[in-house]
C-alpha positions in Angstrom: -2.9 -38.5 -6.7 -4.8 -36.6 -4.3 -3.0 -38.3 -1.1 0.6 -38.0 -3.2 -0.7 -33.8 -3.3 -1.3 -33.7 0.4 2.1 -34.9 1.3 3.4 -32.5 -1.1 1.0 -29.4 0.1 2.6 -30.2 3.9 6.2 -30.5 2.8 5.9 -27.0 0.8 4.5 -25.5 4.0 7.3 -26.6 6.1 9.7 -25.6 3.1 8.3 -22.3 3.2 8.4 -21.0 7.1 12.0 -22.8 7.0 12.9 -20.4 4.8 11.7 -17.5 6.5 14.2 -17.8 8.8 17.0 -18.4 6.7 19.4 -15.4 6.6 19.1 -12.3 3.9 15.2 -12.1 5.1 13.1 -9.3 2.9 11.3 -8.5 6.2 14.1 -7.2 7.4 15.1 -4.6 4.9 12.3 -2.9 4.6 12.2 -2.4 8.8 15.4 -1.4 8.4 14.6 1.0 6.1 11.9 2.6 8.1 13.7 2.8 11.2 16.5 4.3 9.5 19.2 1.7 10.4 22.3 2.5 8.1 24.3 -0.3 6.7 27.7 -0.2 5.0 28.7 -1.8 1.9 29.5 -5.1 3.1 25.9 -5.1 4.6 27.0 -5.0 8.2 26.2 -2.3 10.9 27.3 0.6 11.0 28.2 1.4 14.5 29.5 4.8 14.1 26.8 6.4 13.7 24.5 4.5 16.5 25.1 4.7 20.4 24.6 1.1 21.9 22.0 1.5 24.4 22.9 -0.4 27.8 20.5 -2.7 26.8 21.8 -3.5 23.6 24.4 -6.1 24.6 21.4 -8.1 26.5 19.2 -7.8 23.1 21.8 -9.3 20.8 22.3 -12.2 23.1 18.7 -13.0 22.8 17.9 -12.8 19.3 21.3 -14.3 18.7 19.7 -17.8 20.6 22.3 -17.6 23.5 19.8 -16.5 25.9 17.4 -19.8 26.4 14.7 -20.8 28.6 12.9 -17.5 28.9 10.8 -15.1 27.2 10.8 -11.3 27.1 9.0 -8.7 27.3 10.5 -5.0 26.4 8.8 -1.9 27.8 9.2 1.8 27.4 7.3 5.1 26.3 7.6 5.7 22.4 10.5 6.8 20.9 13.0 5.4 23.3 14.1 3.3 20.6 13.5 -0.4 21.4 12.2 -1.0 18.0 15.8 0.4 16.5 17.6 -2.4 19.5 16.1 -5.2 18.0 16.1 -4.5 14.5 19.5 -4.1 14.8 20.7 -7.2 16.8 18.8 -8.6 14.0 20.9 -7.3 11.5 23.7 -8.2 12.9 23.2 -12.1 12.2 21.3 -11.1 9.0 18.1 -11.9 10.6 18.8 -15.8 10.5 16.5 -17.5 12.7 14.3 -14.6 13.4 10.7 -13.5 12.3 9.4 -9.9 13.5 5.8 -8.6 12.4 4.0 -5.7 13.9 1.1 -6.0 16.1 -2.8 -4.5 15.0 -5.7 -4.2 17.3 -7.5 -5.8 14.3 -6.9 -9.9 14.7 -7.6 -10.6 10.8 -4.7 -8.1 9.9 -2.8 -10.0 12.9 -3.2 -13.2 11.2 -2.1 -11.6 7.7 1.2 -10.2 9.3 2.1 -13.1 11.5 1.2 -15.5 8.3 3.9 -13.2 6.0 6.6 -13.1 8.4 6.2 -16.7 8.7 5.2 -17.5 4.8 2.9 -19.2 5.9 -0.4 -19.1 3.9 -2.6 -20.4 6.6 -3.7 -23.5 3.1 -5.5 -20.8 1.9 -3.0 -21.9 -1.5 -4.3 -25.2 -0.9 -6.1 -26.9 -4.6 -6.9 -30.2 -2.6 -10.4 -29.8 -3.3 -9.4 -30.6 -7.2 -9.1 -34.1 -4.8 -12.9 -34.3 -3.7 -10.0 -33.3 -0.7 -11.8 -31.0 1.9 -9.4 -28.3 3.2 -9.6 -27.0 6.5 -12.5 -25.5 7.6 -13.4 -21.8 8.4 -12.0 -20.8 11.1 -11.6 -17.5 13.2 -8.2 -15.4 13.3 -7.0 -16.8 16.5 -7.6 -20.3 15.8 -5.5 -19.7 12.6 -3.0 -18.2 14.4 -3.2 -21.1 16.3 -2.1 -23.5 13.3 0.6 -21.2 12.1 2.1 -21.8 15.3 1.9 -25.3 15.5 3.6 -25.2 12.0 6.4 -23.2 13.0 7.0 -25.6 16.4 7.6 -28.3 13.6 10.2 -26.2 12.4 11.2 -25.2 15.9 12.2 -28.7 16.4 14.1 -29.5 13.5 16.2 -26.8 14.2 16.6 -27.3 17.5 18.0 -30.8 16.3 20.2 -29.4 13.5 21.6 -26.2 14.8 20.7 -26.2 18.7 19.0 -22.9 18.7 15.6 -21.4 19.5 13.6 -19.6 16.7 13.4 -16.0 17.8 9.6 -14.8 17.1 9.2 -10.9 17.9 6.2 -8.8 17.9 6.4 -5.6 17.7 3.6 -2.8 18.6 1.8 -5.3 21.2 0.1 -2.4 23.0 -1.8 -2.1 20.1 -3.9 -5.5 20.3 -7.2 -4.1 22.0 -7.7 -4.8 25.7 -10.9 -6.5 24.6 -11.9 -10.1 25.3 -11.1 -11.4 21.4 -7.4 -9.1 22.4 -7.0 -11.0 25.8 -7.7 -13.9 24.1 -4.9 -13.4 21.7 -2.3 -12.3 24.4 -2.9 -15.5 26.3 -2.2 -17.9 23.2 0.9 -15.8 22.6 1.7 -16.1 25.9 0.6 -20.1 26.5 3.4 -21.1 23.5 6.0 -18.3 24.5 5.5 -20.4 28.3 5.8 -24.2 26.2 8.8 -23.1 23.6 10.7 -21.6 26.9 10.5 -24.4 29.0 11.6 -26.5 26.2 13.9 -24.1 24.5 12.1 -24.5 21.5 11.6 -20.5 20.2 12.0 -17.2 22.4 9.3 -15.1 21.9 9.9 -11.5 22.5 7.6 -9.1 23.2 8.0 -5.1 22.3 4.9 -2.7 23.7 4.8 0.6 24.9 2.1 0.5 27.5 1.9 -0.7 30.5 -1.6 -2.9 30.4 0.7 -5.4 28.3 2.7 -6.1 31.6 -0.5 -6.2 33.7 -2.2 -8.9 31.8 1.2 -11.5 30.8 1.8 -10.7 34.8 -0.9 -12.9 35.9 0.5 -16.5 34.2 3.8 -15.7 33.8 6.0 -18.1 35.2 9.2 -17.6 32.4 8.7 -13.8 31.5 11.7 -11.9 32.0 10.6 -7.8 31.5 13.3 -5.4 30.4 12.7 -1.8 30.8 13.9 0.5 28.1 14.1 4.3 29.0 15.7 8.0 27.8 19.2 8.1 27.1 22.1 8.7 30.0 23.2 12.7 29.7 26.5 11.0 27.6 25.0 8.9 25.7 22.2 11.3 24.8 24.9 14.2 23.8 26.7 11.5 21.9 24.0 10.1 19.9 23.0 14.0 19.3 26.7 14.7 18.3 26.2 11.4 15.7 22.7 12.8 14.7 23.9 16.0 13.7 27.1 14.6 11.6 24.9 12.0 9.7 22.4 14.9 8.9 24.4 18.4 8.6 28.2 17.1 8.8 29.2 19.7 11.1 31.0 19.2 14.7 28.3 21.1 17.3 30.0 23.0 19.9 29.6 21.1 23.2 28.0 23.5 25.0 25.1 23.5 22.4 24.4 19.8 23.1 24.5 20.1 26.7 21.5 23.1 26.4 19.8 20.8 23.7 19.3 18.1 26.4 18.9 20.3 29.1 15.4 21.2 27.4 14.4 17.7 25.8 16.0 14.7 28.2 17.9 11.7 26.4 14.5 10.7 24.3 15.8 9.3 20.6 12.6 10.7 18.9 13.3 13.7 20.3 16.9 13.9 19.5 16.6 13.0 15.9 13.7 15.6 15.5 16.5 18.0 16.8 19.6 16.9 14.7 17.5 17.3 11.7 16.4 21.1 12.3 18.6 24.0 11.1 18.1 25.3 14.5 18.6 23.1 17.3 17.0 25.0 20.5 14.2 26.6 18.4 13.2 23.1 17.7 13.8 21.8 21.3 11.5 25.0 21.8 8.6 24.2 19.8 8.8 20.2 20.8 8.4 21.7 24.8 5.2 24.1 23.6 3.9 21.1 21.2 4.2 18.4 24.7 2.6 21.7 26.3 -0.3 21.9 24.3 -0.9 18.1 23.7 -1.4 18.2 27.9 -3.8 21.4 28.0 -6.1 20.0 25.0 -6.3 17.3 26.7 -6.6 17.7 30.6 -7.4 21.3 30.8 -9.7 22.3 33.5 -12.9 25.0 33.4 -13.0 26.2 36.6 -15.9 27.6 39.1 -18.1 28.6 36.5 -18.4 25.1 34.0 -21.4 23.5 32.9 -22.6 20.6 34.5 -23.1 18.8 31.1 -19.0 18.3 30.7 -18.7 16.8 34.2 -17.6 14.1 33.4 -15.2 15.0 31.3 -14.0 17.5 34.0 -13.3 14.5 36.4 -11.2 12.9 33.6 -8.8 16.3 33.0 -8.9 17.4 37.1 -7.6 14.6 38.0 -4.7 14.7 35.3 -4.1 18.1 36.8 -4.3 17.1 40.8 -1.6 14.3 39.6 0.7 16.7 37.4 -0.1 19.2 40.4 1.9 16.5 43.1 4.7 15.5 40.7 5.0 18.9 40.8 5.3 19.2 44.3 7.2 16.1 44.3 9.7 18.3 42.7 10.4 21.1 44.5 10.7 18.8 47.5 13.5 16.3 46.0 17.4 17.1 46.9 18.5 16.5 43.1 17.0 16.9 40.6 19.9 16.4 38.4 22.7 14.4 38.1 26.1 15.3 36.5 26.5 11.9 34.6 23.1 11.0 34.6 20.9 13.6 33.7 17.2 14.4 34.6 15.8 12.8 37.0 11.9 12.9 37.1 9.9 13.0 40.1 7.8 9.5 40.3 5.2 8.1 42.4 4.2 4.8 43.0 0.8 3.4 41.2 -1.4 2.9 44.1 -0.4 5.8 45.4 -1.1 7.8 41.8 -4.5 6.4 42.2 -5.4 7.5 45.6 -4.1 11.3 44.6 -6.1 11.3 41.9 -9.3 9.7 43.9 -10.3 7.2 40.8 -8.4 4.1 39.9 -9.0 4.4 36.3 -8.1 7.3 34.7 -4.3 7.2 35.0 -4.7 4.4 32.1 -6.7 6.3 29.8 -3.9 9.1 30.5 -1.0 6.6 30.4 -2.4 5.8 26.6 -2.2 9.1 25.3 1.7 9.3 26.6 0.8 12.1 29.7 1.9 10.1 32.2 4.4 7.5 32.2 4.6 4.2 33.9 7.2 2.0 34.1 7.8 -1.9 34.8 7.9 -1.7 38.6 4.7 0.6 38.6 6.0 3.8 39.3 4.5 7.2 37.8 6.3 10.0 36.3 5.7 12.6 33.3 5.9 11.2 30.0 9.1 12.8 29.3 11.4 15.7 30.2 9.8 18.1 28.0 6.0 16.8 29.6 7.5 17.5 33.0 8.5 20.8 31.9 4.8 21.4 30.8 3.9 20.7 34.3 6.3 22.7 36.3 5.1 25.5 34.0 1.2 25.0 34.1 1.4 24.8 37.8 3.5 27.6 38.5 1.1 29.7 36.9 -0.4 32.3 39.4 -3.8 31.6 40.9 -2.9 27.9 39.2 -4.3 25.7 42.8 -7.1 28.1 43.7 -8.4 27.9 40.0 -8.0 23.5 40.7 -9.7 24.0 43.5 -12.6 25.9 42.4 -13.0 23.0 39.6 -12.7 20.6 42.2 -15.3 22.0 44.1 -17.4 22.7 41.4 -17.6 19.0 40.3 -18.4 18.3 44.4 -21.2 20.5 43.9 -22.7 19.2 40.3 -22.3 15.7 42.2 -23.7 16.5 45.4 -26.9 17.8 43.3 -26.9 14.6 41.6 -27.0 12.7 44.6 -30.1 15.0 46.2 -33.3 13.9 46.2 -36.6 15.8 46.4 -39.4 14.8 48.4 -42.8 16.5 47.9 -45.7 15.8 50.2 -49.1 16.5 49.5 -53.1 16.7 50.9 -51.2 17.9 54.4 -54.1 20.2 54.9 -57.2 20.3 57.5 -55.4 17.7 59.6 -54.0 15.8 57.1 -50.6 14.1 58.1 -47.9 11.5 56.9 -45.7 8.7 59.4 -42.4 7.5 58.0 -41.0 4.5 59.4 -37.6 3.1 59.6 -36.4 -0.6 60.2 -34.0 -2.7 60.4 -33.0 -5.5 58.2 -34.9 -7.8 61.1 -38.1 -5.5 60.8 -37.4 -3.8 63.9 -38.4 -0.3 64.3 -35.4 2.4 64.5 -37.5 5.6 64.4 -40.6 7.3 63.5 -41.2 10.8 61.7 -45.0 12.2 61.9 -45.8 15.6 59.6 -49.0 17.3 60.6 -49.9 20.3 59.8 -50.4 23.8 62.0 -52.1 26.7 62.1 -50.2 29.2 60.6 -48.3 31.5 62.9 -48.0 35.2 62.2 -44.3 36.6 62.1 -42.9 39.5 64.2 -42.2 41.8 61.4 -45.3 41.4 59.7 -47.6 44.7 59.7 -50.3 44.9 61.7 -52.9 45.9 59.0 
């Protein structure tokens, strides 16, 4: 009885993820929902009301299974909608023979969301022990992980056999697993099967994060990672999608001239944009999104000048250098011959990585500032402002008068807290009635370099002293 249960318990299991990649998946509704992805009656897309991204065609293919032997990773500051891409090439096959969850820094909560998108219970369901059967044993998130995905390679196969496509596994969020060791740990097992199910065209995995560090770490063992990089919206496409916006939400026709000054002050961001087509006002909004970047910057990264404390030096490296680096993309600005195209748009001023990090003298700060969506830094490790309306919030803050002398009072400020850090204070003592010290210096052979000999003298009487 208890061996007929086991064969059962296993078969169910298999039953189960199967079916979470059968069409019509629940998973899917409900991010479709929240990302605001319209549908028509007859449940397909409607494309009307969306912009295809350039990218859009290359996402389809993938999650459609045409694209094998690779796995992706998708890059981009928030809100430039790669979220929206793949949600809705999944819609357009009804999400058959896809699975997306959403990344958490937390690994239990990882294990619970990959285990639902996969219905798989990780035999926590499992009554064998009514069997004197023992279940699996205890085991931590990532080894559990671990078994779901040697479940769903089972299934991998069989489909692989049956309908001679990959699985399509998405996670979503990724920058959000801690840059730990338990996080790096999960990032390499992701990225150890996304390596096996490639080479053997098993399942695609595609990756979706917003930061950078995600890049840096898959980097180092990649060997099938294919990176696509996801950024604002074309000037025509951005006016377009803001032209769709504004129908969907207010069904009225903006006058073109409108739209042009609307991107003129934000850039081709979708969060942006939507925020926009959803106020009454337009440019007031665009307004207030410019002062909010604005502010976000200066609560962060302001500076305190000549007359600071020493206690908040260290926090006055962190926000100087944010300034010194805002400062040259600045100045990267007024030097560049366009500034903006026509057809394109914006163009940002950028600077590469390395060179980010020598302007700014410290190596890590630019990814505490990358995190908090300051600074910007794409796929082939260049460094711009965040977005159009951040860059504005730098022109501005560094065009203020006095701006570099007040920098430069900070910086030297900080010189001078470290500088009295670094000092030390030597006090000698019993130097009277011929008392006197020898310091020595050698070599790392013991040689002698120099000697120093303090005695003491008779005390001399200055020239402008009285004579009484």
């Amino acid at each position: 009885m208890g061996y007929s249960y086991t064969r059962y318990y296993k078969h169910l299991v298999l039953e189960k993820m199967e079916n979470a990649f059968r069409p019509g998946d629940p998973v899917l509704e409900l991010a479709a929902k929240g990302k605001e992805v319209p549908h028509s009656h007859e449940g397909k897309l409607d494309h009307n009301r969306w912009i295809a991204r350039p990218e859009q065609e290359k996402i389809d293919a993938i999650v459609r299974g045409d694209e094998k032997g690779r796995y992706h990773l998708i890059i981009g500051e928030k809100g430039t909608g790669k979220s929206s891409m793949l949600i809705e090439a999944m819609s357009k096959i009804d999400g058959e023979g896809v699975a997306m969850f959403e990344a958490h820094a937390d690994p239990e909560i990882l294990r619970i969301r990959l285990g639902k998108a996969l219905d798989f219970e990780f035999h926590e369901d499992n009554i064998g022990s009514l069997f004197s059967i023992r279940g699996p044993r205890d085991a931590s998130a990532l080894l559990d992980i671990e078994r779901a995905f040697n479940k769903m390679e089972k299934v991998a196969l069989k489909r692989r056999k049956e309908v001679g496509r990959p699985l399509i596994l998405i996670i979503n969020s990724a920058h959000l697993i801690r840059d730990d060791e338990d996080g790096l740990d999960m990032l390499e097992l992701i990225q150890q099967r996304a390596e096996q199910w490639a080479a053997s065209n098993l399942a695609t995995v595609i990756i979706n994060s917003d930061k950078y560090w995600v890049y840096e770490r898959l980097k180092r063992h990649a060997t099938r990672m294919e990176v696509t990089q996801v950024g604002d919206l074309p000037k025509s496409r951005a006016i377009q999608a803001l032209r769709n916006y504004r129908r969907k939400y207010w069904h009225e026709e903006t006058p073109h001239s409108i739209l042009e000054e609307v991107y003129d002050k934000i850039g081709g961001r979708l969060t942006f944009l939507n925020r926009v087509a959803k106020a009454e006002d337009m440019l007031g909004m665009c307004n207030h999104i410019c002062e909010m970047e604005k502010t976000w910057f200066l609560n962060q990264c302001w500076i305190l000048g000549a007359e600071m404390d020493d206690d908040v030096m260290d926090q006055q490296k962190y926000a100087s250098s944010a300034m010194v680096l805002a400062n040259a993309l600045y100045k990267r600005y007024l030097e560049m011959d366009r500034k903006y195209d026509p057809e394109h748009g914006h163009i940002l001023p950028e600077i590469p990585l390395h060179e980010a990090r020598y302007i700014m003298t410290r190596a890590d700060f630019i990814r505490q500032h990358h995190d908090l969506s300051l600074f910007a830094i794409d796929s082939k490790a260049m460094v711009r402002a965040d977005s159009v309306p951040m860059m504005r919030a730098f022109i501005e803050i560094c065009e203020q008068e006095g701006f570099e002398k007040y920098l430069d009072a900070t910086l030297e400020r900080i010189g001078d807290i470290e500088s009295l850090g670094r000092t030390k204070e030597l006090t000698f003592k019993d130097l009277w009635d011929g008392g006197k010290y020898r310091i020595t210096t050698r070599d790392r052979k013991g040689n002698v370099e120099r000697e120093v000999e303090m005695v003491t003298v008779e005390g001399k009487k200055d020239d402008d002293d009285d004579d009484d």
